[in-house]
C-alpha positions in Angstrom: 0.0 0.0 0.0 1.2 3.6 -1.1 0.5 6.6 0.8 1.3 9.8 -0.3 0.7 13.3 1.1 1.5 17.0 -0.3 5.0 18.6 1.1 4.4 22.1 -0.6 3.3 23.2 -3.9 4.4 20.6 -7.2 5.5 18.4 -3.8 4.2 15.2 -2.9 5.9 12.7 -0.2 5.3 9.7 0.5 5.8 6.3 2.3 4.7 2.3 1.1 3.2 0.3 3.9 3.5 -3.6 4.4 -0.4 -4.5 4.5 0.6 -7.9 6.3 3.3 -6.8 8.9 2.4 -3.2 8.7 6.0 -2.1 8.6 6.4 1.6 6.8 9.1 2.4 4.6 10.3 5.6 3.4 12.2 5.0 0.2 14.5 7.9 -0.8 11.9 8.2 -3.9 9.5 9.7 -2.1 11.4 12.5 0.0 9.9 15.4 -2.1 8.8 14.0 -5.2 8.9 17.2 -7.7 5.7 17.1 -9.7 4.1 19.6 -12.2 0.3 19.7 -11.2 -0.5 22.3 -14.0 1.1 19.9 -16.6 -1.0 17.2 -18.0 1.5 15.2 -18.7 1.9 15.5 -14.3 -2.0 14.4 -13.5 -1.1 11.7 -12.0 2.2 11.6 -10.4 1.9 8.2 -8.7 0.5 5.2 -10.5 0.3 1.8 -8.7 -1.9 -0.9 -8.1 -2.6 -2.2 -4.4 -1.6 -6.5 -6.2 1.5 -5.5 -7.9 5.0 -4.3 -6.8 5.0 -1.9 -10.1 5.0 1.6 -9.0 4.9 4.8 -12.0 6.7 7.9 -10.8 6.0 10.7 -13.2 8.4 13.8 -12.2 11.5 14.2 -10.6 12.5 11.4 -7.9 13.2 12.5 -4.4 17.0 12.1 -2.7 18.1 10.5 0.6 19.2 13.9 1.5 19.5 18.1 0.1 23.1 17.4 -0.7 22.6 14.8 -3.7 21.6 16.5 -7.5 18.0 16.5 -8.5 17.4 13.6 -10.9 16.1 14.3 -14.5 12.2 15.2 -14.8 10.4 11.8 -16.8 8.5 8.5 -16.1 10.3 6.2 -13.6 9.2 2.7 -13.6 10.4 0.8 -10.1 9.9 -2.6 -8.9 9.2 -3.0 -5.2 12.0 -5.8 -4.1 13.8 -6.3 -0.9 11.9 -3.2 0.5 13.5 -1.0 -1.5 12.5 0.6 -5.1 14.4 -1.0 -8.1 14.5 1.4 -11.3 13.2 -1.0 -13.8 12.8 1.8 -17.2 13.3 5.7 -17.4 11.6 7.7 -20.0 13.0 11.4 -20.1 10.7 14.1 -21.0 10.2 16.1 -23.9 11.6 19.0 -24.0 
């Protein structure tokens, strides 16, 4: 289970839960998720589905801290494994 909450205007942050043991997680993807809301191509910056460990990022990644570089702006597809995202495919954005 994925739940996410604003941090702040084009912000969202977020944590997955472990329906069984209900253990959060904070993955580093989620610290301050950059999103465009006014963007179209943004309406949905979290795409998931509650039986699969596929997760769609759409936007710029969050870091583990405000001293590593913002990643690129594009659709980030992750595998949930070991409790921890997995980049599976990035798409960049058009420019």
């Amino acid at each position: 289970m994925i739940a996410a909450w604003g941090c702040g205007t084009g912000c969202v942050s977020g944590a997955v839960i472990d329906a069984r043991s209900g253990r959060v997680h904070f993955p580093k993807e989620f610290n301050a998720l950059a999103v465009a809301y006014s963007n179209d191509e943004y309406a949905d910056p979290l795409e998931y589905r509650k039986n699969s460990r596929m997760l769609i990022l759409r936007g710029v990644p969050g870091t583990a801290s405000d001293s590593d570089p913002d990643g690129e702006s594009g659709t980030y597809y992750y595998e949930w494994r070991n409790e921890k995202f997995r980049l599976i495919r990035f798409v960049k954005n058009k420019d």
